[in-house]
N, C-alpha and C positions, 0 to 999 in steps of 0.2 A: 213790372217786376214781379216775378213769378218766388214760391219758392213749397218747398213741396217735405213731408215727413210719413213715413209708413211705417207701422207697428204688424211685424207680422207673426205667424202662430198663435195668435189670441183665441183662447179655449172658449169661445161664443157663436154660434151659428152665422152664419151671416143673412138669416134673413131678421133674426134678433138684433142686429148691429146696424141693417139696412134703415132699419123702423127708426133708428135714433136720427142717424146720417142724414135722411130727408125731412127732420128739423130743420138742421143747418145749413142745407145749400145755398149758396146766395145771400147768406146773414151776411152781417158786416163781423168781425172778431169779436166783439164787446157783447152783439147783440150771442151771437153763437155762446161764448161763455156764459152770460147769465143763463142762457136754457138749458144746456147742457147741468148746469149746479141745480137747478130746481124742475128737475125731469127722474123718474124715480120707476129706472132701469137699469138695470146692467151694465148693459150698453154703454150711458153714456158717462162712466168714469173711464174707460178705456178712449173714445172718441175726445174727451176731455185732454186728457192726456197725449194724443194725436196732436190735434189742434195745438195746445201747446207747444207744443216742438216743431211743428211748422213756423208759428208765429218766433219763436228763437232764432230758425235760421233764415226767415227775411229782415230782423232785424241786425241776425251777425250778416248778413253777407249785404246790404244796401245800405242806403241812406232813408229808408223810408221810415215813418211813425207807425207803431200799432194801431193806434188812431184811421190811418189810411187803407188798413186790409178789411178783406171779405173772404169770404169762403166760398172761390170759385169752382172747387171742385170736390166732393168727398164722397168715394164708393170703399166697398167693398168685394170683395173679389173669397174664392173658397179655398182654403188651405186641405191639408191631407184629414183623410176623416182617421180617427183611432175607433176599429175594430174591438169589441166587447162583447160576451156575451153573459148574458142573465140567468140562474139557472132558476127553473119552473116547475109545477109538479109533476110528478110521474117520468121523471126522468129527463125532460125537453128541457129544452135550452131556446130562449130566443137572444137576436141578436140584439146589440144597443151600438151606434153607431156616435161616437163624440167628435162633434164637428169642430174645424177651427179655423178662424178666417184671416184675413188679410187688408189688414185695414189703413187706406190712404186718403190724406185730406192735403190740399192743394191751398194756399192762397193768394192774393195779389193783389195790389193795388189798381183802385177802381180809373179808367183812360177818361179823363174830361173834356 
């Protein structure tokens, strides 16, 4: 039993978001939640938030325990960059580029 939740347009890089994500692959849910609470990045309040909404709808759509999931799958993927520019001295301008990504976590009960 699969079940799956994607948080998308989130104003974080995705190589920022990447770094949290491969904490948690393969965690079981309990283990992923406690590191996600006591990890002190960005990152992982939005992943935090992910993960929970995964773990809601294996719980609304099956018969299984929270107890029973892991986190079988969690990337990130690159949403639209927002375009900015900085203004510098002498008249220049450089650009600033504000990334935002796309972020999905997967999980499912472990086959015995």
């Amino acid at each position: 039993m699969e079940a799956k939740a994607i948080q998308r347009y989130v104003r974080i890089t995705p190589s920022k978001c990447n770094q949290v994500l491969a904490l948690i692959r393969g965690l079981s849910v309990e283990q992923a939640d406690v590191t996600l609470q006591f990890t002190p990045k960005n990152g992982a309040r939005i992943v935090k938030k992910v993960l929970k909404s995964a773990v809601s709808n294996a719980l609304h759509e099956g018969k299984v325990r929270a107890e029973d999931l892991y986190v079988k799958e969690a990337v990130v993927g690159a949403g639209p960059t927002l375009k900015r520019w900085l203004p510098r001295a002498q008249g220049r301008a450089t650009p600033l580029l504000k990334r935002t990504s796309h972020v999905s976590v997967t999980v499912a009960t472990r086959e015995s």
